[in-house]
BALOBA-1460 file (C-alpha; in Angstrom, 3 decimals):
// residues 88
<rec num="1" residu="x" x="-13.592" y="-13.735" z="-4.325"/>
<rec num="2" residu="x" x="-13.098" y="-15.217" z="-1.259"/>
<rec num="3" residu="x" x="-9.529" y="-14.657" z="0.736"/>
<rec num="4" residu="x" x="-8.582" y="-17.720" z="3.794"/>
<rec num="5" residu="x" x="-6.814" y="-16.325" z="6.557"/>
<rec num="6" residu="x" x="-5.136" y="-18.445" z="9.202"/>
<rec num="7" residu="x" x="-5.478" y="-17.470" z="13.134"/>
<rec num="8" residu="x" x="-2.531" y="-17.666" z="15.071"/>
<rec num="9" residu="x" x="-4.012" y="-19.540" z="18.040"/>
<rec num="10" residu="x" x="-6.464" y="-22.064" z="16.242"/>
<rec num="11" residu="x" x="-5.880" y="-23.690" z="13.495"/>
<rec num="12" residu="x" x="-8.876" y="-23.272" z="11.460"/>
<rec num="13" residu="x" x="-9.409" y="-20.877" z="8.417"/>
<rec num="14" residu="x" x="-10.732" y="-17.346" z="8.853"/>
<rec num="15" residu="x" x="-12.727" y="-16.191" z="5.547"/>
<rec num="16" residu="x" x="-12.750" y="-12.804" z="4.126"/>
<rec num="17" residu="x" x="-16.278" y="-12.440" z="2.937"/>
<rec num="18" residu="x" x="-16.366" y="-9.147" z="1.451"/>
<rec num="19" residu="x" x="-14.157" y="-6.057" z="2.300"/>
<rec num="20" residu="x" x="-16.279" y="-2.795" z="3.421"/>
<rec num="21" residu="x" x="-13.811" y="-0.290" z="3.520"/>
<rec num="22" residu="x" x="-10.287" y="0.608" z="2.464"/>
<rec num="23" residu="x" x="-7.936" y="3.536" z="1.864"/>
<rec num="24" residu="x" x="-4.224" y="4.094" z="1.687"/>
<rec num="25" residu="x" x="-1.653" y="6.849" z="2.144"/>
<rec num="26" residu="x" x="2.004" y="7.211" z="-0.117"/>
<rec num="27" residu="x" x="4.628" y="8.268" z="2.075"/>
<rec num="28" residu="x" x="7.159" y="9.069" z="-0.523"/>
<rec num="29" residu="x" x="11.125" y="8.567" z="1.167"/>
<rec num="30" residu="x" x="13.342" y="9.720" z="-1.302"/>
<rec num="31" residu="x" x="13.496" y="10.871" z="-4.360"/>
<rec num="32" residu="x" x="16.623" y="10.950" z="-6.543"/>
<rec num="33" residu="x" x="17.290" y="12.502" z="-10.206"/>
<rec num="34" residu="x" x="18.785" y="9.976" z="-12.713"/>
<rec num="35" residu="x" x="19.392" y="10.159" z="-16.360"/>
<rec num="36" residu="x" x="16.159" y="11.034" z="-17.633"/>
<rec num="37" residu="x" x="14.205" y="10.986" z="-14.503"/>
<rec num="38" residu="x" x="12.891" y="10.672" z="-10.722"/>
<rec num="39" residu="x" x="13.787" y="7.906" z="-9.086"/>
<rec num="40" residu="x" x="11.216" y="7.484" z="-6.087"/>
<rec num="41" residu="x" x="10.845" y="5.216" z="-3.020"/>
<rec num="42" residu="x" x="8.170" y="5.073" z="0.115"/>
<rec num="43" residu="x" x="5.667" y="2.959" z="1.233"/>
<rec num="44" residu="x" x="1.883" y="3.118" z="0.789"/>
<rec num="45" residu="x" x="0.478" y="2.389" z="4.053"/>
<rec num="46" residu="x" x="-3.405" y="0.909" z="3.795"/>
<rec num="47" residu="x" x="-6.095" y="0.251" z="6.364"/>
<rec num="48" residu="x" x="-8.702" y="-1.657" z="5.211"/>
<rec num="49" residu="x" x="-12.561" y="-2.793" z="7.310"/>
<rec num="50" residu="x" x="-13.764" y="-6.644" z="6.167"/>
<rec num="51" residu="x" x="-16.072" y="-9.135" z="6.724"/>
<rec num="52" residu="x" x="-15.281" y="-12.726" z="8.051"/>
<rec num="53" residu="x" x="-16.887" y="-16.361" z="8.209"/>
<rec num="54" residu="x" x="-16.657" y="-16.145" z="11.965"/>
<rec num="55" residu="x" x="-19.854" y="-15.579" z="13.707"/>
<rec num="56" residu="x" x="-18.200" y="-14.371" z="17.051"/>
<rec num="57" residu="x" x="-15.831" y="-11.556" z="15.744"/>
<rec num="58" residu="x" x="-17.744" y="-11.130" z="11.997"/>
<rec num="59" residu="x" x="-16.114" y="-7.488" z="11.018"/>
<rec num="60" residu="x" x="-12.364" y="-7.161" z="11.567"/>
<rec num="61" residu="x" x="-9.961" y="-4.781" z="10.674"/>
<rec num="62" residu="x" x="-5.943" y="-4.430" z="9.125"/>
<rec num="63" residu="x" x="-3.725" y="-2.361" z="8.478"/>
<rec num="64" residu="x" x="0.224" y="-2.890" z="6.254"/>
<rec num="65" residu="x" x="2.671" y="-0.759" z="4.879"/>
<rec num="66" residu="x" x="3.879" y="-2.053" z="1.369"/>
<rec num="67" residu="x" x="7.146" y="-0.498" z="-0.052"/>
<rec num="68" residu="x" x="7.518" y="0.631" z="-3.438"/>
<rec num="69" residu="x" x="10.011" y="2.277" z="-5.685"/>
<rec num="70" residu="x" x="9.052" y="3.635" z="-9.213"/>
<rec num="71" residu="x" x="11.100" y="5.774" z="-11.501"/>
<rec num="72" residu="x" x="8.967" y="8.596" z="-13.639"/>
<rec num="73" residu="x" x="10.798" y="9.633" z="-16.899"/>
<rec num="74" residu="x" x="11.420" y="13.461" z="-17.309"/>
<rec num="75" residu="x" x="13.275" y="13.853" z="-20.743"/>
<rec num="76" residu="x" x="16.544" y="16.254" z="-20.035"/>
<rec num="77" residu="x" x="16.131" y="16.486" z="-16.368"/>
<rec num="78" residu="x" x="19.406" y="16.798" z="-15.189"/>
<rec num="79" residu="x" x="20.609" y="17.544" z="-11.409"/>
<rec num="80" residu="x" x="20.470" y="21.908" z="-11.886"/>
<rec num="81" residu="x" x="16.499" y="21.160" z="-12.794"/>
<rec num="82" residu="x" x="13.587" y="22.948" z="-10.529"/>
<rec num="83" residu="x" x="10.885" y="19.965" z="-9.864"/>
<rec num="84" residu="x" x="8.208" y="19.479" z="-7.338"/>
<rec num="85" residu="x" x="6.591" y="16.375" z="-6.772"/>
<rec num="86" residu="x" x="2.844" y="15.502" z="-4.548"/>
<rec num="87" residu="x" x="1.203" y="12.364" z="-3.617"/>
<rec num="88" residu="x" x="-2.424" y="13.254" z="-3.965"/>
C-alpha cells in the first residue's frame, strides 16, 4: 500500500514506501462511571519511522496524537464501586 504525502514547500507528492517502525502510548484523561460502565477519554499518541520516494531525505519520521473516547460496560457498577483501570 502506498500512502502520497504532500510537502509544504513543493508541490510534488512525497510517497510512503513502507513504514519501518511504529509504536504508540494511551494517555487516558478521564474516566467517568455511567449506568453500567466507564466512560473513558485520552489520546493515543504514536511515533512512527518510514520510508519515502525521495532519494535526498529517503527515511523520515512522525509523530500525532489521536483522541479517543470509549465506554467499557461493567454490569451494576454504580458510583460507591472500587475499580482500577491500566493502559498496558
Amino acid at each position: 500500500m502506498l500512502v502520497k504525502l504532500w510537502r509544504k514547500r513543493n508541490t510534488f507528492p512525497i510517497w510512503i514506501l513502507h513504514i519501518c517502525h511504529h509504536d504508540g502510548q494511551i494517555k487516558i484523561d478521564q474516566v467517568e462511571v455511567k449506568e453500567d460502565g466507564l466512560e473513558i477519554s485520552g489520546v493515543l499518541e504514536v511515533i512512527f519511522l518510514y520510508m519515502t520516494s525521495d532519494d535526498k531525505e529517503p527515511l523520515r519520521s512522525g509523530s500525532d496524537v489521536i483522541p479517543f473516547q470509549y465506554f467499557i460496560e461493567v454490569p451494576e457498577i454504580d458510583q460507591e464501586s472500587v475499580w482500577q483501570l491500566t493502559s498496558e
